[in-house]
C-alpha positions in Angstrom: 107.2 91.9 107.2 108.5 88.9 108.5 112.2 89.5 107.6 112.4 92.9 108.8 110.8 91.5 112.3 113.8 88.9 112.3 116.4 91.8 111.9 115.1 93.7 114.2 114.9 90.9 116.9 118.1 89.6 115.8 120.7 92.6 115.2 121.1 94.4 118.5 119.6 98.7 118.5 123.3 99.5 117.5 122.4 98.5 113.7 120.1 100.9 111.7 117.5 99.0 109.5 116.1 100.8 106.5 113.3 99.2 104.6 112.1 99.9 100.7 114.5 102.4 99.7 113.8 104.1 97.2 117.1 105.3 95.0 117.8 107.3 91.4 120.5 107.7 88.6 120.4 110.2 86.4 123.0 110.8 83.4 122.6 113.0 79.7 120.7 110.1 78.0 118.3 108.8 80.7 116.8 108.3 84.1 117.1 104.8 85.7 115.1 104.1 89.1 115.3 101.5 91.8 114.2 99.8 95.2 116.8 98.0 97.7 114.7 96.1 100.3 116.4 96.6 103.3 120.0 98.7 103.7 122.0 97.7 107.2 124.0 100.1 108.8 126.3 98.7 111.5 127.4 100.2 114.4 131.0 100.8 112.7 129.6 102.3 109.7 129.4 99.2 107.3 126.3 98.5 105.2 124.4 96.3 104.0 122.0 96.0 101.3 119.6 93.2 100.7 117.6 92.5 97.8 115.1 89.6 99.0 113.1 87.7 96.6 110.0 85.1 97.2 110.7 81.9 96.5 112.7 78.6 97.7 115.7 77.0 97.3 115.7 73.8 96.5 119.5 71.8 97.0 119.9 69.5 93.8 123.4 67.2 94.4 126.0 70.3 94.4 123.7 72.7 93.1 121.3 75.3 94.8 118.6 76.4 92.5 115.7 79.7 93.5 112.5 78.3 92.4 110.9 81.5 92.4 106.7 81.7 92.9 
């Protein structure tokens, strides 16, 4: 939980942090499901939604590349 720890500590306790939410779509033909990691919510009603993913970047000249484990 190390990122949540670092938005906690680093947004002030105006911001709202929700972690892991869970989130549906249903239409006539099917049923889709989801997870956002961690949804923001400012103090003037802006969000945020991060989907984090385990790996590195790695800088290569101009380019940025996710090596991902």
């Amino acid at each position: 939980m190390r990122t949540l720890d670092r938005l906690r500590q680093g947004l002030s306790d105006q911001y709202v942090i929700y972690h892991g939410v869970h989130w549906a779509k249903a239409t006539e033909s099917a049923s889709v499901y989801g997870e956002i990691d961690f949804i923001i919510l400012s103090p003037y009603g802006q969000l945020l939604a991060i989907e984090q993913k385990d790996g590195h970047v790695v800088i290569d000249g101009d380019d940025l590349l996710a090596r991902y484990k």
